[in-house]
Backbone as a chain_set.jsonl record, in Angstrom:
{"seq": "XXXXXXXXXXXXXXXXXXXXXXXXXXXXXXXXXXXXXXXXXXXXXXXXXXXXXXXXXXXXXXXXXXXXXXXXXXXXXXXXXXXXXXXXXXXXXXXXXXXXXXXXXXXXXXXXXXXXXXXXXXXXXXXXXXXXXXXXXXXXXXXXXXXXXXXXXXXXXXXX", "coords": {"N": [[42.093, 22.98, 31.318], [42.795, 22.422, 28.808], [44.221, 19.685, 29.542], [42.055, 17.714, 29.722], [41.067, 17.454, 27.679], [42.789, 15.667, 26.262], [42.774, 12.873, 27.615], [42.49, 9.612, 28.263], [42.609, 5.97, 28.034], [44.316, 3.691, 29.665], [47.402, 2.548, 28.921], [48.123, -0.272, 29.107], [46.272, -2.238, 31.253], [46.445, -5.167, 33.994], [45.329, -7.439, 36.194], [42.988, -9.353, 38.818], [39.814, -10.689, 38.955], [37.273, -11.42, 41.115], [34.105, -12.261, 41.358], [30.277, -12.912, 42.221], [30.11, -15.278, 41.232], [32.21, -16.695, 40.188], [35.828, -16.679, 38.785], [38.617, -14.375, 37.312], [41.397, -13.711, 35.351], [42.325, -10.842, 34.195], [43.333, -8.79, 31.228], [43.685, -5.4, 29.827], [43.796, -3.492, 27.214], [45.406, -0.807, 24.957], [43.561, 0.851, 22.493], [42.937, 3.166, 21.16], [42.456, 6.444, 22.408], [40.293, 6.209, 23.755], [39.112, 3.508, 23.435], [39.097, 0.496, 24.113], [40.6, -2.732, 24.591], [39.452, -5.684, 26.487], [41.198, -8.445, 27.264], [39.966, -11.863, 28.846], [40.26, -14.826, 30.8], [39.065, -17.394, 32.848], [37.152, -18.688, 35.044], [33.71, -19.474, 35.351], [30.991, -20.065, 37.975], [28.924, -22.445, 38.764], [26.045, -23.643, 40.274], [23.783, -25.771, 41.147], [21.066, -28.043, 42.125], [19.879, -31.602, 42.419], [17.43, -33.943, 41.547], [17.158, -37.31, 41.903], [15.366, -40.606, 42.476], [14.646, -39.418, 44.346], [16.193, -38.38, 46.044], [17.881, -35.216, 47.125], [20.475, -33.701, 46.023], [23.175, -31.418, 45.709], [25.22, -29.73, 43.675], [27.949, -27.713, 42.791], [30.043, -26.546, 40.219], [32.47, -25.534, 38.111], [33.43, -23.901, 35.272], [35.686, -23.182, 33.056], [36.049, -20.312, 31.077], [36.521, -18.103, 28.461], [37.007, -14.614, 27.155], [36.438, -11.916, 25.571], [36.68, -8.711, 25.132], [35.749, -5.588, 23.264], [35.871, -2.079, 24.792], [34.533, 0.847, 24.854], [35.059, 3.685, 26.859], [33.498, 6.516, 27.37], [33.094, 8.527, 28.942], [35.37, 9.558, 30.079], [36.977, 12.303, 29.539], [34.815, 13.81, 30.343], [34.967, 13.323, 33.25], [37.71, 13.784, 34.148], [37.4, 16.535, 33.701], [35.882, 17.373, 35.712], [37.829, 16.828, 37.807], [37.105, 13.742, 38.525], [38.671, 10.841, 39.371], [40.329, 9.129, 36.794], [42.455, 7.644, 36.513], [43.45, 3.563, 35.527], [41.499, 3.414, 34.242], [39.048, 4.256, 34.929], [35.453, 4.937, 34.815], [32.399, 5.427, 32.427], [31.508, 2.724, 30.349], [30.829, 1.203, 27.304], [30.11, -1.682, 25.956], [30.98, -4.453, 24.049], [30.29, -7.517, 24.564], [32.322, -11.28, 24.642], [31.937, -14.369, 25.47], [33.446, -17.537, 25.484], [32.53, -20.385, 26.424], [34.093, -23.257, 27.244], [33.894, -26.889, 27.096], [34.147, -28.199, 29.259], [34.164, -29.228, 32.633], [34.871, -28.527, 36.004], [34.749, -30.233, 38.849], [32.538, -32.422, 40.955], [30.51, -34.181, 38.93], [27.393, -35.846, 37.911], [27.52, -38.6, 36.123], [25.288, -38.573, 34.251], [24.381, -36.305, 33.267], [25.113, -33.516, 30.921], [27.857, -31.371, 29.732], [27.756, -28.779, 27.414], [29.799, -26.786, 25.179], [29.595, -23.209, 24.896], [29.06, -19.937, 22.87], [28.438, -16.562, 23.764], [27.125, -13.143, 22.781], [27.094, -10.37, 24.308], [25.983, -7.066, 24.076], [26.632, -4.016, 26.63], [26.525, -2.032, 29.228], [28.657, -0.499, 31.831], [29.967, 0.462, 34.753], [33.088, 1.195, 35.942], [35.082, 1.798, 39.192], [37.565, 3.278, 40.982], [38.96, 2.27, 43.913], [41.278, 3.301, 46.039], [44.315, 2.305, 45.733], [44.618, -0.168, 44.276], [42.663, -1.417, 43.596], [39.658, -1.944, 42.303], [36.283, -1.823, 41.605], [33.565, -3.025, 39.627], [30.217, -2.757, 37.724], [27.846, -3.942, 35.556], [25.162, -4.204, 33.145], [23.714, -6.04, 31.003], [21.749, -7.671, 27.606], [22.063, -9.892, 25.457], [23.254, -12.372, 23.479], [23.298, -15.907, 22.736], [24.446, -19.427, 22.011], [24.434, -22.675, 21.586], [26.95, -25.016, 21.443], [25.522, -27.68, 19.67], [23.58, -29.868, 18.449], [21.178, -30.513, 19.883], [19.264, -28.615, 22.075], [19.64, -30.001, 25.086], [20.207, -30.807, 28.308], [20.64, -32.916, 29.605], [21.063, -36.25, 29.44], [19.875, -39.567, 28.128], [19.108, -41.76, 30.053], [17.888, -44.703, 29.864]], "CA": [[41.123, 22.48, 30.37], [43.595, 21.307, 27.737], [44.426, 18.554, 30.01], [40.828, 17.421, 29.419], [41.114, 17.105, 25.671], [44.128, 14.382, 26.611], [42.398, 11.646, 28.734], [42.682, 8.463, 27.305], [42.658, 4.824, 28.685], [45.453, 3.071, 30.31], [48.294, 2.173, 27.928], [47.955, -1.43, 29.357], [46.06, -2.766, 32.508], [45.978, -6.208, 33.778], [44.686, -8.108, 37.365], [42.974, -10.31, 39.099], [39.009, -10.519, 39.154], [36.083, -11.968, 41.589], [32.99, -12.104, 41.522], [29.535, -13.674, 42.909], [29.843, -16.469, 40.181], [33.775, -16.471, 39.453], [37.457, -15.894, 39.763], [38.979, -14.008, 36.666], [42.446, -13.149, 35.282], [41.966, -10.304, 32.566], [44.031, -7.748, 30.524], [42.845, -4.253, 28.999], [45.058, -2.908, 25.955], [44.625, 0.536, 24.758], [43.436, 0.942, 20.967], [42.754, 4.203, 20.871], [42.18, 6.81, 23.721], [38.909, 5.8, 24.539], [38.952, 2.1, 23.39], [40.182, -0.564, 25.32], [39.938, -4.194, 24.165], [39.826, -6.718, 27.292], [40.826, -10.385, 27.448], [40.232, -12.376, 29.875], [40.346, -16.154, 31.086], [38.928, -17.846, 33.713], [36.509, -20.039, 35.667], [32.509, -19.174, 35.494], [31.084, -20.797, 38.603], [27.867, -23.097, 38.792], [25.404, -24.221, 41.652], [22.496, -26.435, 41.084], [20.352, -29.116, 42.704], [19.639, -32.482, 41.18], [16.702, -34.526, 41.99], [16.985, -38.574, 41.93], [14.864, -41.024, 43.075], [13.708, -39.154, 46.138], [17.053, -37.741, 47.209], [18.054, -33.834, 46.41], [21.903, -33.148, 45.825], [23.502, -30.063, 45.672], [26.427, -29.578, 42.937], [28.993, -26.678, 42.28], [30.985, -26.779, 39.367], [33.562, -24.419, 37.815], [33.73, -24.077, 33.78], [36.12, -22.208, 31.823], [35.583, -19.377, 30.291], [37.378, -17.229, 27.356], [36.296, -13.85, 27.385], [37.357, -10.965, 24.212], [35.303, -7.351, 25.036], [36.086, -4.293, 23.53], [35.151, -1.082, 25.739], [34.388, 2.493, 24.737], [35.32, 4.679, 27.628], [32.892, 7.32, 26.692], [33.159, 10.026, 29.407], [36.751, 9.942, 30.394], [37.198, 13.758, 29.548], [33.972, 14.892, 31.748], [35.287, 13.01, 34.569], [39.014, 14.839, 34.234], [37.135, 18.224, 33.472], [35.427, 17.472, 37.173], [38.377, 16.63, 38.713], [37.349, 12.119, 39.18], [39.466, 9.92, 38.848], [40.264, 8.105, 35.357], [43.542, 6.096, 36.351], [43.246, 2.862, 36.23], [40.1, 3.269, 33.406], [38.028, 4.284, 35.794], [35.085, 5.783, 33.843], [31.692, 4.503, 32.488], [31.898, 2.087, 29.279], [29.545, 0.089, 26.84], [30.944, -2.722, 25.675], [30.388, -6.284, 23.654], [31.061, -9.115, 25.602], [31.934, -12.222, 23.476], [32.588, -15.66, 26.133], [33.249, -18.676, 25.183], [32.616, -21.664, 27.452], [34.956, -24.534, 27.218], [33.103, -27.991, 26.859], [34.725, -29.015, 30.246], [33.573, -28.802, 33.72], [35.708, -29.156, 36.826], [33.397, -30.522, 39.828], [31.813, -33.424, 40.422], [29.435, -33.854, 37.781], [26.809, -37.317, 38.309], [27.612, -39.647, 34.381], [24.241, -38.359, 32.921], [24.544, -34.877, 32.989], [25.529, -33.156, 29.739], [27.723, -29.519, 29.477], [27.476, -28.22, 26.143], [30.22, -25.845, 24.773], [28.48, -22.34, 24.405], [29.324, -18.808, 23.066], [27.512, -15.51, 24.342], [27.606, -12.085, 22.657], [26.088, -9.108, 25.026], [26.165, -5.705, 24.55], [26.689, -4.322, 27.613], [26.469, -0.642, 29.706], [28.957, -0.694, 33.049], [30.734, 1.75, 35.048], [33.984, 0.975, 36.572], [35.587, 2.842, 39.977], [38.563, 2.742, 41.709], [39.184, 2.015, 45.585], [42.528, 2.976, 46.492], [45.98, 2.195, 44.414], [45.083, -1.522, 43.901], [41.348, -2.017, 43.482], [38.487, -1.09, 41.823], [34.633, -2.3, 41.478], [32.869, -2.835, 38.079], [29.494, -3.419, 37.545], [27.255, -3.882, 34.535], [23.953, -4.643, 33.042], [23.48, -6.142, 29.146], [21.405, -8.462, 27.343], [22.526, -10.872, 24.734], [22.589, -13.663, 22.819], [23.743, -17.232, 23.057], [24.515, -19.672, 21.257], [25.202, -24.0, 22.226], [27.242, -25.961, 19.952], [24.78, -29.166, 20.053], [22.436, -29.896, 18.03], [20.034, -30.304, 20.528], [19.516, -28.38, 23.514], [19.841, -31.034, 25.969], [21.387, -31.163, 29.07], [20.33, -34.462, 30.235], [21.518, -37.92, 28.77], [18.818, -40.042, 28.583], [19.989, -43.175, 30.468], [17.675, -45.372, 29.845]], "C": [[41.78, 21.651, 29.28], [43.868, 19.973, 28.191], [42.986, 17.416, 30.083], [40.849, 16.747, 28.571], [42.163, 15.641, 25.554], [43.581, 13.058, 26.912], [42.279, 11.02, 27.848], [43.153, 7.218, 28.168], [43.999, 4.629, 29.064], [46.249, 2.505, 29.204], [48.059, 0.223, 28.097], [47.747, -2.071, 31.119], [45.915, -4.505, 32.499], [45.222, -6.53, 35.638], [43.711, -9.323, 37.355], [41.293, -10.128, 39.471], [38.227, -10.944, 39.946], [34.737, -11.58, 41.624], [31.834, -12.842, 42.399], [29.873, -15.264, 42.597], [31.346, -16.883, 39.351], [35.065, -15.786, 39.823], [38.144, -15.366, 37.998], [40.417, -13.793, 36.251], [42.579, -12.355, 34.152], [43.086, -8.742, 32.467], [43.529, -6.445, 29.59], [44.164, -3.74, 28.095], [44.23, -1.527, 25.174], [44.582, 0.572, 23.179], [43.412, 2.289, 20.752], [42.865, 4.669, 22.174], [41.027, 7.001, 24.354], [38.698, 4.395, 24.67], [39.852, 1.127, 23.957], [39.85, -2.306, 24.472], [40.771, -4.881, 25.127], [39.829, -7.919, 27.128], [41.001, -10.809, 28.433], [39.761, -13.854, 29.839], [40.083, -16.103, 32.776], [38.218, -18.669, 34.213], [35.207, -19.239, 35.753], [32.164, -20.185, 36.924], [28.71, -21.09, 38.294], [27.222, -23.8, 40.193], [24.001, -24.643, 41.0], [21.749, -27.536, 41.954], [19.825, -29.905, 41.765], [18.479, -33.53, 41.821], [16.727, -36.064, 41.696], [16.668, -39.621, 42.679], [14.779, -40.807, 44.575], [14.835, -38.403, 46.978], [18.024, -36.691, 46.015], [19.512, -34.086, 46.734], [22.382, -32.19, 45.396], [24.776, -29.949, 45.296], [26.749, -28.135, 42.456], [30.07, -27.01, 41.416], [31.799, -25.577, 39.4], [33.735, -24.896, 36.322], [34.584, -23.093, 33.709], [35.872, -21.176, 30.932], [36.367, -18.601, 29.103], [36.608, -16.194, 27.059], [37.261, -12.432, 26.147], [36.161, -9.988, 24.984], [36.169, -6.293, 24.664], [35.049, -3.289, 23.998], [35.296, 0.175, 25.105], [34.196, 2.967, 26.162], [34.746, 6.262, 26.958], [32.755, 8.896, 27.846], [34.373, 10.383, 30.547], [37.047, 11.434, 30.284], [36.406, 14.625, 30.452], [34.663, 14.378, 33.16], [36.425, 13.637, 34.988], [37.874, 15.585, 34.703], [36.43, 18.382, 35.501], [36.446, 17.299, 38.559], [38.239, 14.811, 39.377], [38.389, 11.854, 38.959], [39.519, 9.385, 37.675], [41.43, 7.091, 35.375], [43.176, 4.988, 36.743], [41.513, 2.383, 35.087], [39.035, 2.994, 34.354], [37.077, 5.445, 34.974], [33.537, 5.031, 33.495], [31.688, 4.036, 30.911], [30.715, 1.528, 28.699], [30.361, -0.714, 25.905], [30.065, -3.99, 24.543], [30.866, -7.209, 23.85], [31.084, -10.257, 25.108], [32.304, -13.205, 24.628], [32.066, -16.945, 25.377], [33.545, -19.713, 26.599], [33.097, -23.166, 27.003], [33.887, -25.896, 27.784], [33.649, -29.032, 27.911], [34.208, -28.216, 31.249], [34.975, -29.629, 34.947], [35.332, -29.048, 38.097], [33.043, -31.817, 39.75], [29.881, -33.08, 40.152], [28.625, -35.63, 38.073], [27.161, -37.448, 36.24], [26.04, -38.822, 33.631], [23.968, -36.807, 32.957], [25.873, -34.5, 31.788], [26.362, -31.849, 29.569], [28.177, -29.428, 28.282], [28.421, -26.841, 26.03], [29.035, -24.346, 24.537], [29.178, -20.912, 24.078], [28.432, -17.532, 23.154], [27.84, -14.331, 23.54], [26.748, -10.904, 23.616], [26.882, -7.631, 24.775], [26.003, -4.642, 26.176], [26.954, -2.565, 28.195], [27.391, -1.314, 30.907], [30.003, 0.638, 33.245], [32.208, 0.853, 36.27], [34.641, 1.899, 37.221], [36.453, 2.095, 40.554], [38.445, 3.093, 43.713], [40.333, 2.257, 45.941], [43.648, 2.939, 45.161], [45.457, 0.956, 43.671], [43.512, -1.955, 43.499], [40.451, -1.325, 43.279], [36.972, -2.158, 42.186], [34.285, -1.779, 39.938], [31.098, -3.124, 38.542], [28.531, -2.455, 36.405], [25.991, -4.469, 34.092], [23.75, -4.702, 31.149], [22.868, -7.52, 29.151], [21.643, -8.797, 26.095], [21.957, -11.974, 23.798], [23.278, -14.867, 22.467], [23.347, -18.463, 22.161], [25.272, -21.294, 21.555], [25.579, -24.625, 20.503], [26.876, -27.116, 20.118], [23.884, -28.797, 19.388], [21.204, -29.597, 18.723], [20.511, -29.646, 21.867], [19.369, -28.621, 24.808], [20.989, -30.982, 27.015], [21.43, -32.577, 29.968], [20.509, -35.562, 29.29], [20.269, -38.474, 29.037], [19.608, -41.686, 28.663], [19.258, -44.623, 30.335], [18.272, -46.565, 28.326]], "O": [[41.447, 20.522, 28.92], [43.789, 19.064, 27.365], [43.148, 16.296, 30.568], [40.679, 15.528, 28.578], [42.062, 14.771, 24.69], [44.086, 12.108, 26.315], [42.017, 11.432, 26.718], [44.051, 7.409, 28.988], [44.827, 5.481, 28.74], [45.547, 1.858, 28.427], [47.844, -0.435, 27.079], [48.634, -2.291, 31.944], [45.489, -5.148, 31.54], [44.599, -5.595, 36.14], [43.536, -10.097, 36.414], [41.188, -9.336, 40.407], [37.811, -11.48, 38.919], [34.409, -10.446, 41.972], [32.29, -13.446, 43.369], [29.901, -16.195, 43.402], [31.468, -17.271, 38.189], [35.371, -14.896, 40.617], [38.097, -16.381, 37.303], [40.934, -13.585, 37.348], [42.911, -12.903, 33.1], [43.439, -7.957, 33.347], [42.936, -6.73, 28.55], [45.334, -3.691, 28.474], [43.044, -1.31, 24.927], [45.636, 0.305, 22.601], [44.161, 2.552, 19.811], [43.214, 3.925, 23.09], [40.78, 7.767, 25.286], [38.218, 3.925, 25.702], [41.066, 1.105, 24.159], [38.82, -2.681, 23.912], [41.999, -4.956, 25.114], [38.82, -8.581, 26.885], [41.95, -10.458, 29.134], [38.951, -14.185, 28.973], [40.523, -15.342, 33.637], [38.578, -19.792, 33.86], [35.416, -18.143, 36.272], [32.971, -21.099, 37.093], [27.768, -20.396, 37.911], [27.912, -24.398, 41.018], [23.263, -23.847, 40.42], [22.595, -27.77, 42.818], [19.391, -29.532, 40.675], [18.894, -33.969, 42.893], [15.901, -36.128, 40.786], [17.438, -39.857, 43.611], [14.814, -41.544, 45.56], [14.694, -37.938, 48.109], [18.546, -36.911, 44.922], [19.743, -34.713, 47.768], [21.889, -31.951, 44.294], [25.638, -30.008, 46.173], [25.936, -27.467, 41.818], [30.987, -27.722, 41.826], [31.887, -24.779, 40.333], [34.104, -26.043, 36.07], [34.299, -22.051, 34.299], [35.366, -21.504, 29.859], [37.457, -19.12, 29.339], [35.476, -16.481, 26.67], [38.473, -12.228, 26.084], [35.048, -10.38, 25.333], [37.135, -5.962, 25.35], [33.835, -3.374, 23.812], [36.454, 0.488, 24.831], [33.134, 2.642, 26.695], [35.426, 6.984, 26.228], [32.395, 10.021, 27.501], [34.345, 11.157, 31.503], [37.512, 11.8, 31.364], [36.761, 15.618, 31.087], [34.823, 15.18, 34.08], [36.398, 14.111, 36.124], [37.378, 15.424, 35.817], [36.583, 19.342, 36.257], [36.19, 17.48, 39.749], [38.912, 14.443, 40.339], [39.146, 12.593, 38.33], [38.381, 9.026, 37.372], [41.539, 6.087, 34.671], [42.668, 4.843, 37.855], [40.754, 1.419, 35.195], [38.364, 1.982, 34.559], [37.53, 6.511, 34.557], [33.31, 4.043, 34.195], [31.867, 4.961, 30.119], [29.694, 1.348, 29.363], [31.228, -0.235, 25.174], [28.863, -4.221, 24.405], [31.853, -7.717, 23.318], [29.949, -10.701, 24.937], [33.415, -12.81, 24.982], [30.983, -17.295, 24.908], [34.446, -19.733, 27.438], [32.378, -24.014, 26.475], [33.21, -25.786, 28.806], [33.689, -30.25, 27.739], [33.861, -27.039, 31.147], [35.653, -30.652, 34.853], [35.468, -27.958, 38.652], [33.156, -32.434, 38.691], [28.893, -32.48, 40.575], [29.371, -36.543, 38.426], [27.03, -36.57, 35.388], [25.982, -38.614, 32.419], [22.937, -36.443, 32.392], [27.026, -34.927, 31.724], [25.613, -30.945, 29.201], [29.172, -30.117, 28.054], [28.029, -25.839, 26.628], [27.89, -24.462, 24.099], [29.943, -20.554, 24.973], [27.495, -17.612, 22.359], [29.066, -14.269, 23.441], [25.557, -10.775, 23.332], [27.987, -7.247, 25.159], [24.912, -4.791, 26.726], [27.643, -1.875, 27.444], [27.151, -2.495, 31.161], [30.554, 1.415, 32.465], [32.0, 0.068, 37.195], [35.003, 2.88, 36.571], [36.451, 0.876, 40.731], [37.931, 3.984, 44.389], [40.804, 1.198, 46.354], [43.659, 3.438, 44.035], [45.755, 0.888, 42.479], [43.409, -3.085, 43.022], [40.248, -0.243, 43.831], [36.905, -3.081, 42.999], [34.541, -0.746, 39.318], [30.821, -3.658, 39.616], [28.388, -1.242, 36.254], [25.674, -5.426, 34.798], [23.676, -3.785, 30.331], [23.067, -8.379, 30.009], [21.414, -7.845, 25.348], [20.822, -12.332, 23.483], [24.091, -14.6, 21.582], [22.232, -18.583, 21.653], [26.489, -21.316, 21.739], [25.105, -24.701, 19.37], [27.672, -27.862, 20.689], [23.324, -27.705, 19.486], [20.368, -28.753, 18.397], [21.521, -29.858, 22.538], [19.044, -27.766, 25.633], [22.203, -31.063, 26.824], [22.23, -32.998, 30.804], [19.858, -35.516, 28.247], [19.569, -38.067, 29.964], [20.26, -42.394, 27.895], [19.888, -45.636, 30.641], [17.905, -47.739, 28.283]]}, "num_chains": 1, "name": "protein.A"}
């Protein structure tokens, strides 16, 4: 049971992320023994369709991202006391997710399309498990709030 009272995040994790919408490279640092504060960098990914004079096109980008969250690891000790796993900050967390999106896109983009720097804050519930020595699964669910640096919120040039 004393070994209970102990549990406490990872002194320092880092790796390599994917997702549906992205490729990640992020770092967790231990503040306390519940708190974690992750950074991470990487590429958000984009898919749209563009309609001009009569003929549809179908573009994938890749933006930049910059990503700060700190995590509360909030039931690291029940999961010991049961015997889960916790190496590896495996555990379930609520978080605030701050990204910033870099005012660059790397894709082809058609001349009158606009991307607009933007930063996001979400609070955020997720549970993270491990697979093995080398791999885990996250997933999470939060809503937010966003924020373009542009006056207007325009993503279209007007070309005429």
């Amino acid at each position: 049971m004393s070994s209970a009272q102990n549990t406490s995040v990872e002194k320092s994790i880092y790796g390599i992320q994917t997702g549906l919408l992205g490729v990640w490279a992020h770092n967790e640092l231990k503040l306390t023994n519940a708190i974690a504060l992750r950074s991470e960098i990487g590429f958000d990914a984009g898919a749209f369709s563009e309609s001009f004079n009569e003929d549809t096109e179908f573009l994938f980008v890749l933006i930049p991202a910059l990503t700060i969250e700190p995590r509360w690891y909030y039931n690291l000790n029940k999961r010991e006391s049961k015997s889960y796993r916790t190496d590896g900050n495996s555990g379930n967390f609520i978080a605030i997710k701050t990204t910033y999106h870099i005012d660059m896109v790397i894709g082809s983009v058609p001349n009158h399309l606009n991307f607009i720097s933007d930063i996001s804050i979400v609070p955020t519930w997720g549970i993270r498990r491990n697979l093995g020595q080398h791999f885990n699964y996250e997933a999470g669910l939060g809503i937010g709030y966003g924020h373009l640096f542009e006056e207007e919120n325009v993503y279209v040039k007007n070309t005429n």
